[in-house]
C-alpha positions as protocol buffer text, in pm:
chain_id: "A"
residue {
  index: 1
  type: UNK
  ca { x: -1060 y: 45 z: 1073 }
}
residue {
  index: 2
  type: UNK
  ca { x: -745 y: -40 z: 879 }
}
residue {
  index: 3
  type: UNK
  ca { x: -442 y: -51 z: 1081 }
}
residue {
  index: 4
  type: UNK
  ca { x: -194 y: 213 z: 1030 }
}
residue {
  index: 5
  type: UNK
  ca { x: 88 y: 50 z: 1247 }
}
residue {
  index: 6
  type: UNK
  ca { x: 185 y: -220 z: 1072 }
}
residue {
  index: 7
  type: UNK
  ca { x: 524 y: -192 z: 905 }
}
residue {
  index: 8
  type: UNK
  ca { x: 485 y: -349 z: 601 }
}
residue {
  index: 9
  type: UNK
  ca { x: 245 y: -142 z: 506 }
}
residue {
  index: 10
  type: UNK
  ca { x: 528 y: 155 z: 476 }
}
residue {
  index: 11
  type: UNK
  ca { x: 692 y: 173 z: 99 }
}
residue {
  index: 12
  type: UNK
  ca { x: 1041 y: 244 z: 52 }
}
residue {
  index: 13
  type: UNK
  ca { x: 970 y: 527 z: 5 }
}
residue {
  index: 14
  type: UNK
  ca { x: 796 y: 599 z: 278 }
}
residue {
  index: 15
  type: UNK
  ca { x: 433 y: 622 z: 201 }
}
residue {
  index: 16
  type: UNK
  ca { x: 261 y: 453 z: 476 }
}
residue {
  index: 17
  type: UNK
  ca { x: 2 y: 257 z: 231 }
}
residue {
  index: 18
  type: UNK
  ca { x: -274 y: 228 z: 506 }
}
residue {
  index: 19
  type: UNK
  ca { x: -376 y: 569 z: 392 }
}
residue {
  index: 20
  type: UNK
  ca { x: -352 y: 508 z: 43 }
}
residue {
  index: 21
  type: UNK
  ca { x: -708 y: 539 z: -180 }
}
residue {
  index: 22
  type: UNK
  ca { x: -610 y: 238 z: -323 }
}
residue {
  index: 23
  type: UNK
  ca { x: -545 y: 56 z: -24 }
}
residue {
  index: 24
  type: UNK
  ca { x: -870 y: 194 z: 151 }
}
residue {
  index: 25
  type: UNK
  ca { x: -1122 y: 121 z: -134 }
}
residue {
  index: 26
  type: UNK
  ca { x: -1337 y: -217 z: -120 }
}
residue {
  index: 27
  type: UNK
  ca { x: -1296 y: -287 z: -451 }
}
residue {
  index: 28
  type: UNK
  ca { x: -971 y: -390 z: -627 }
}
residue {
  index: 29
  type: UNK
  ca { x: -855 y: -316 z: -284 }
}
residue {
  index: 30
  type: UNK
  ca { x: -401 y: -300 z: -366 }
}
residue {
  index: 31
  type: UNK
  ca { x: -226 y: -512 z: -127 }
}
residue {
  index: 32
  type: UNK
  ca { x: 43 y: -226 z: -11 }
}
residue {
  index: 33
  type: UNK
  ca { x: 390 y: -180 z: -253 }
}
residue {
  index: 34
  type: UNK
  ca { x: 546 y: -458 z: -61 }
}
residue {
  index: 35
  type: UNK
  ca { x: 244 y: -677 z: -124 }
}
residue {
  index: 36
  type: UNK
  ca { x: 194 y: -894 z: -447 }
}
residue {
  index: 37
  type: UNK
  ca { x: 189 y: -707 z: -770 }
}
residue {
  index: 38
  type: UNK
  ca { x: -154 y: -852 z: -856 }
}
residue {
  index: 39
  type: UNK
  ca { x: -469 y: -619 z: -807 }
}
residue {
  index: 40
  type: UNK
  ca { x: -240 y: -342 z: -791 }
}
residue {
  index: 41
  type: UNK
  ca { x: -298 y: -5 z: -1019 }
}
residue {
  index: 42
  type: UNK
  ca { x: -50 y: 17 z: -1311 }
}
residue {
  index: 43
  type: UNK
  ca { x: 108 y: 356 z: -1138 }
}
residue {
  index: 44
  type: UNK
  ca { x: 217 y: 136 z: -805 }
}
residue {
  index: 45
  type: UNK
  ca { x: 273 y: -163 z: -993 }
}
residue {
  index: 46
  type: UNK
  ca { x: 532 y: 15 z: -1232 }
}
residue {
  index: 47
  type: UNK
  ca { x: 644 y: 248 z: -984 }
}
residue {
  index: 48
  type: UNK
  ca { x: 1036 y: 382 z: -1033 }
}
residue {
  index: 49
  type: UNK
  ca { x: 1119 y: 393 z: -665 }
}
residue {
  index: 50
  type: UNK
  ca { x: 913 y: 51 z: -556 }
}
residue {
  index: 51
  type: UNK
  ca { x: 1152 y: -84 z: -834 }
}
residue {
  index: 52
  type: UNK
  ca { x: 1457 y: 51 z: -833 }
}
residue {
  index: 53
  type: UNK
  ca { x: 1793 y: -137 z: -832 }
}
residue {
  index: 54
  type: UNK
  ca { x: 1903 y: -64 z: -451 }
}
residue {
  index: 55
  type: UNK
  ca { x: 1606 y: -273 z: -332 }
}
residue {
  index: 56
  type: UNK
  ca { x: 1694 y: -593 z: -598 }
}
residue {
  index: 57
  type: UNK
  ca { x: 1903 y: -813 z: -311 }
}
residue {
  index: 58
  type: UNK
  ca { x: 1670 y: -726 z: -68 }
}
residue {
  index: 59
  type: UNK
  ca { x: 1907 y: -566 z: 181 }
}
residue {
  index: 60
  type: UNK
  ca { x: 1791 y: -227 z: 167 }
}
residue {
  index: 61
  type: UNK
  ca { x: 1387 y: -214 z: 271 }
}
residue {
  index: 62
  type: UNK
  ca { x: 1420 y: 203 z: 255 }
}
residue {
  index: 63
  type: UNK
  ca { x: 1547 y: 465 z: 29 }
}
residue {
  index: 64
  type: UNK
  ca { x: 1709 y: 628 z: 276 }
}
residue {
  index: 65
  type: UNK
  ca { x: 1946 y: 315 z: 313 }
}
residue {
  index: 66
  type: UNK
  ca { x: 2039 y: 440 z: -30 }
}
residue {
  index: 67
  type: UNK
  ca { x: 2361 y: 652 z: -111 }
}
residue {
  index: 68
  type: UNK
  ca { x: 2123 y: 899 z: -328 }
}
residue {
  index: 69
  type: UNK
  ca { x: 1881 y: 991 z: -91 }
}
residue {
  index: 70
  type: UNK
  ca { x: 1695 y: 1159 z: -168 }
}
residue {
  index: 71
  type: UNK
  ca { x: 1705 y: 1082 z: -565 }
}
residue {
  index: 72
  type: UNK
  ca { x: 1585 y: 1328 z: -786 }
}
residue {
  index: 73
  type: UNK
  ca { x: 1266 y: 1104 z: -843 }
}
residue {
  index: 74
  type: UNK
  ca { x: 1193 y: 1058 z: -481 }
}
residue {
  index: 75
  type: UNK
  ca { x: 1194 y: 1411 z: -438 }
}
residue {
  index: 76
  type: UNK
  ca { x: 980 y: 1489 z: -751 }
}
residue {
  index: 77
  type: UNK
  ca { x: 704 y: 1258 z: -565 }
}
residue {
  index: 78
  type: UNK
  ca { x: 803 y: 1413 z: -262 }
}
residue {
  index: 79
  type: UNK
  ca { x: 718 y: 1756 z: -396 }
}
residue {
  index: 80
  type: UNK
  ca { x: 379 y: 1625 z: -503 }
}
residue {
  index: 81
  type: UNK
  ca { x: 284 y: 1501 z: -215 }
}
residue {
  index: 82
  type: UNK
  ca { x: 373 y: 1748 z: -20 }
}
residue {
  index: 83
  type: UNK
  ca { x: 200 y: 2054 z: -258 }
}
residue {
  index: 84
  type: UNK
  ca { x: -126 y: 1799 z: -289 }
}
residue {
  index: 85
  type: UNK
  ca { x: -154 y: 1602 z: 47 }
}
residue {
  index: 86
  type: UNK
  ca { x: 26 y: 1823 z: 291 }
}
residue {
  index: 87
  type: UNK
  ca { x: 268 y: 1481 z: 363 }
}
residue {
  index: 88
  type: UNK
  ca { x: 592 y: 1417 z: 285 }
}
residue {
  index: 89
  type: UNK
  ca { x: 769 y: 1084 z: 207 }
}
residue {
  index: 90
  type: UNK
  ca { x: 1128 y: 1257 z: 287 }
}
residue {
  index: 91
  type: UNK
  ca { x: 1033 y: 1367 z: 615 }
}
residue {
  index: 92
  type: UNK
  ca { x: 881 y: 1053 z: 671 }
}
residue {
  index: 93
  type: UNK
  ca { x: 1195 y: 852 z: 565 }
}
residue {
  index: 94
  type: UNK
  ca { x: 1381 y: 1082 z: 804 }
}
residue {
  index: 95
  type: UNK
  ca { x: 1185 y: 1027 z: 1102 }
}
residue {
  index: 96
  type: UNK
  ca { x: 1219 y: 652 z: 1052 }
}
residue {
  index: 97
  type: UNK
  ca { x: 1588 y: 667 z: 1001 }
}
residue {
  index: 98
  type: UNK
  ca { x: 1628 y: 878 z: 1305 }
}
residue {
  index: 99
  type: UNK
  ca { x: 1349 y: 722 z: 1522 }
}
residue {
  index: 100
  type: UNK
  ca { x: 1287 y: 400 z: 1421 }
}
residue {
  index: 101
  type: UNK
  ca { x: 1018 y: 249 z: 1239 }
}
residue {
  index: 102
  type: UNK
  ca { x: 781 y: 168 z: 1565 }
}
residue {
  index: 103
  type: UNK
  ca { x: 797 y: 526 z: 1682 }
}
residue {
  index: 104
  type: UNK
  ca { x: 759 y: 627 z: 1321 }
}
residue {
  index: 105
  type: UNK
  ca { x: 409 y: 388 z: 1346 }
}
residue {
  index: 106
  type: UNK
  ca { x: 282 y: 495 z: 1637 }
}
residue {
  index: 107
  type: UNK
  ca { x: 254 y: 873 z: 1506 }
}
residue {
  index: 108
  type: UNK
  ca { x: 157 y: 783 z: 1207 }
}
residue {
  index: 109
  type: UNK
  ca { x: -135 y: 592 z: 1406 }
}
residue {
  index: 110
  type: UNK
  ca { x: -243 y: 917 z: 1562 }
}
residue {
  index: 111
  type: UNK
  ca { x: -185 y: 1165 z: 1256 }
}
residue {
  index: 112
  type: UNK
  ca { x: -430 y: 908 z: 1066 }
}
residue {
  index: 113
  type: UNK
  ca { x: -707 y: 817 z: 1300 }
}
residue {
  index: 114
  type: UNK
  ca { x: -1041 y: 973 z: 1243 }
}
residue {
  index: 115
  type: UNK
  ca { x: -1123 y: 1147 z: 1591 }
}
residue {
  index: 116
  type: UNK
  ca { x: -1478 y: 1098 z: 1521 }
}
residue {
  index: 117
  type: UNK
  ca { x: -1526 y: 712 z: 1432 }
}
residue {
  index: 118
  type: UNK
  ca { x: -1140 y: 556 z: 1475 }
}
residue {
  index: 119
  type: UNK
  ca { x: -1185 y: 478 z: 1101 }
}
residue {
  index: 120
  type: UNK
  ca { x: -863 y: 567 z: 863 }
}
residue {
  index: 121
  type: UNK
  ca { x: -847 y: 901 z: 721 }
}
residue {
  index: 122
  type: UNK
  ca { x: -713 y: 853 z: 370 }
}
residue {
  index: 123
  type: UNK
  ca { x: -397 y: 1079 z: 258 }
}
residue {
  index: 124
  type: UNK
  ca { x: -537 y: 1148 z: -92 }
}
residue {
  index: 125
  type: UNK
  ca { x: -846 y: 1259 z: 36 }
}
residue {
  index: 126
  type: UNK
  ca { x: -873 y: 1391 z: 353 }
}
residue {
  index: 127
  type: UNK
  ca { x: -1153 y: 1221 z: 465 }
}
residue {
  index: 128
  type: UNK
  ca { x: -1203 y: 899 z: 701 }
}
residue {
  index: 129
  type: UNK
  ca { x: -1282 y: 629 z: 535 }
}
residue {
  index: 130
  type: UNK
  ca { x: -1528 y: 504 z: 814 }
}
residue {
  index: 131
  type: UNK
  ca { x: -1740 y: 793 z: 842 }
}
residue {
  index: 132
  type: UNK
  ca { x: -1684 y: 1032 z: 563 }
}
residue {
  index: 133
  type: UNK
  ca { x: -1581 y: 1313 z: 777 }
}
residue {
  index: 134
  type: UNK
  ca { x: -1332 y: 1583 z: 651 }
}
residue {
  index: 135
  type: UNK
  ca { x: -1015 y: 1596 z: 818 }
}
């Protein structure tokens, strides 16, 4: 099982990369967006949001520490991911904001855990990594 708790696993803009395909997968397995840069796909690698200018002095770790939230780019990926995935990064920033990131973590812990195995359900697909059931 791959931990979902762990909070450098969540992007700035608030994808928790646990339950990421390209985290997940064995093979040219992507360290997370906070990670290294190598081994990760072109599309997280190049990401806007992972490499935008409020998170160059390292001071902000969120977008919603920015005075744009939510930018017209994080809500275009927002909108995807709700429409595709049924998850949203906004509401996730939110929660964190309002909550704090180890309450964020430990829902995000049981939203993600496969009832059937404890394996990692992946956002992209619906289905646990562990034992290939369907959410």
């Amino acid at each position: 099982m791959v931990s979902t708790h762990k909070s450098s696993l969540i992007a700035p803009c608030g994808m928790n990369c646990a339950i990421c395909v390209a985290f997940l997968r064995q093979r040219n397995r992507c360290p997370g967006c906070r990670g290294p840069d190598e081994g990760k796909p072109p599309s997280c690698r190049d990401c806007r949001i992972k490499n935008c200018a409020t998170f160059e002095d390292g001071k902000a770790r969120s977008c919603f520490a920015c005075e744009a939230f939510p930018c017209d780019r994080l809500k275009r990926l927002d909108k995807r991911y709700r429409t595709k995935y049924g998850m949203s990064m906004i509401e996730n920033l939110e929660r964190i904001k309002a909550d704090g990131i180890r309450r964020f973590l430990v829902g995000e812990e049981a939203r993600w855990t496969c009832p059937s195995c404890g394996g990692t359900i992946c956002v992209h697909g619906g289905r646990c990594f562990g034992c290939g059931k369907e959410r």
